[in-house]
C-alpha angles and dihedrals in degrees: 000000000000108000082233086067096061131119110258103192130036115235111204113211126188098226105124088007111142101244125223123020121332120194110231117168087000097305141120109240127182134167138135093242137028085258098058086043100055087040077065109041093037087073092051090041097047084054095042113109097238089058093035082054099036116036108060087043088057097035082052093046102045098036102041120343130054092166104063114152120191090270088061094042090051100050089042089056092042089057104045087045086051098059109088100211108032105236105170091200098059091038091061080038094060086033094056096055095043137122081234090056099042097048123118093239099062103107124181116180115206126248106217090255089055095053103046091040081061089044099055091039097054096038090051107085103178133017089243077076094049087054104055079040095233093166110032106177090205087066084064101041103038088065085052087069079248122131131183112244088002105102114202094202109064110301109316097028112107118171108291123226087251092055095054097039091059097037118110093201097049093055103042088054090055092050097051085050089071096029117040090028102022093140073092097091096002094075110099101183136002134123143280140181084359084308122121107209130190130198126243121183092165084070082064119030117065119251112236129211098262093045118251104327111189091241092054093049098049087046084049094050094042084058106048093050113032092024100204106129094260078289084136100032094115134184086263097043086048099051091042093048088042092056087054099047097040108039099012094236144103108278094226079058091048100047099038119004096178083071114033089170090068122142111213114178127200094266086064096047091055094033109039113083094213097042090041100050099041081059099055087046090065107049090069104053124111118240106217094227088142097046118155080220115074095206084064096050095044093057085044083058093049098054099053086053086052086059087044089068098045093048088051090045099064128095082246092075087071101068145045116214135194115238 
C-alpha cells in the first residue's frame, strides 16, 4: 500500500469496547470509545511517579544528552515536577537555554540521519538549492543501512547515535563521502532541472573587517559545522583546512610533492620552520570570495567546499557537545 492510501486519521469504534468505568492507575476511567478513555487517562498517567521520575529524564536523553549523571537527572525531574501544568514545549524551551544544556559535559552523539540531515542544512544557502536538491541528505544516510521511519530494532528502535558513532562502517562510509567523492561539496556551479546554479559562500559567511582571510574562513566554517566553540580546532585541523582554503591542495602536496603520502603531525607543524611558516603564510591570505571575476570566485568558492569535506569527515561530526 502507497503511503498516500493510508488512513490519516485514526477513528476510534466501541465494538468490542469495555463498557462503564474501568480503574486504570487507581482511577476510576469511562468513556464510550479508547479516545475518551486515554483523554482521560492521559491526565492521571502524566501525574503518576513513574512518569513524574522517568520521562523528563528519556525525552532529555533521546532528544539532547547521552551523558546524564544523578546530579542532571535530579535537576531535569525537579524541573518537570516543578511545572504545574505539563506543557512539553515550554519545558525544551527552558531546557534549551539552560546551564544543563550549555556545559561542557553534555555530550550527544549523531545518529546518521542526524548528521546528514546538519550537513545538508548548513551547506544549503538559499532555498533556490533546496529546490534543485544539490545536497539530499537521504542520498547519505541511506548508504549508512539507515531509513527514515524504517526502524532496524523490533518496531520503535532506530539506530541510536551511539550505534552510528562506533560504528566502522558508518564512518568509513562517511569518509569515503568527502574523499573518494568529494565533487559533492566541492562543486561550486552546474545545472540542474534546466537551471544553472553558482555558489556563493560570501551570501552566507560575515565579512570582517580585514576581508576573507583564509584563517577567518576556516574558524567560521569550524563553527558552522562542528559548533564547539573552536574548542577542537587544533594546530594540525587548522594547517590541513588552511591548505585547503588557501592553495587549494592537500597540506602533505604542498609541503613535499615529491610524497604526497606524507604524514605531517602537529609537532611538525609548531616545530618545523618550513611547515611552520607556510602555515602561517596561509592564514593570512584572502580568499577572493568577492572577486569582480567570477573564475576567481568560483575557485574561492571551491575551496571552501574542499574544507567542507575535511571538516564532515572528521570523528567531530558525531557528536554534539555542550560548551
Amino acid at each position: 500500500m502507497c503511503i498516500r492510501d493510508r488512513l490519516t486519521e485514526v477513528s476510534f469504534g466501541t465494538e468490542n469496547h469495555a463498557p462503564g468505568v474501568l480503574e486504570i492507575l487507581h482511577a476510576g476511567i469511562g468513556g464510550t470509545d479508547a479516545a475518551q478513555r486515554i483523554d482521560q487517562l492521559s491526565q492521571f498517567a502524566i501525574e503518576h511517579p513513574e512518569s513524574l521520575a522517568n520521562l523528563p529524564v528519556k525525552i532529555i536523553a533521546g532528544l539532547a544528552d547521552d551523558n546524564l549523571d544523578a546530579d542532571k537527572i535530579a535537576r531535569i525531574q525537579t524541573a518537570w515536577q516543578s511545572m504545574s501544568q505539563k506543557d512539553l514545549l515550554h519545558f525544551l524551551q527552558a531546557y534549551a537555554i539552560s546551564t544543563l544544556y550549555h556545559d561542557a559535559s553534555r555530550i550527544k552523539y549523531r545518529t546518521s540521519i542526524d548528521r546528514h540531515l546538519l550537513i545538508a542544512n548548513q551547506v544549503t544557502l538559499n532555498n533556490e538549492e533546496g529546490y534543485l536538491d544539490l545536497y539530499n541528505p537521504m542520498y547519505g544516510f541511506e548508504s549508512e543501512d539507515v531509513r527514515a521511519f524504517f526502524p532496524v530494532h523490533n518496531v520503535f528502535g532506530g539506530q541510536t547515535g551511539d550505534e552510528a558513532s562506533n560504528s566502522s562502517d558508518v564512518f568509513r562510509n562517511n569518509f569515503d563521502r568527502v574523499t573518494l567523492n568529494a565533487l559533492r561539496f566541492f562543486q561550486a556551479s552546474g545545472s540542474q532541472y534546466g537551471r544553472s546554479w553558482e555558489k556563493d559562500w560570501s551570501s552566507a559567511m560575515p565579512r570582517p573587517a580585514g576581508g576573507y582571510q583564509v584563517q577567518n574562513v576556516a574558524e567560521w566554517l569550524w563553527q558552522r559545522f562542528v559548533a564547539d566553540g573552536l574548542k577542537h580546532l587544533g594546530t594540525l585541523e587548522r594547517a590541513h583546512l588552511y591548505a585547503l582554503l588557501g592553495a587549494g591542495m592537500d597540506l602533505a602536496y604542498l609541503i613535499d610533492p615529491g610524497d604526497p603520502q606524507r604524514i605531517i603531525n602537529a609537532d611538525e607543524v609548531q616545530n618545523d620552520p618550513l611547515i611552520s611558516s607556510t602555515v602561517a603564510s596561509l592564514a593570512q591570505l584572502p580568499l577572493a570570495l568577492e572577486s569582480a571575476e567570477s573564475s576567481a570566485r568560483l575557485t574561492a568558492n571551491q575551496r571552501v567546499g574542499q574544507a567542507i569535506n575535511f571538516i564532515v569527515g572528521t570523528p567531530f561530526m558525531f557528536v554534539e557537545e555542550g560548551r
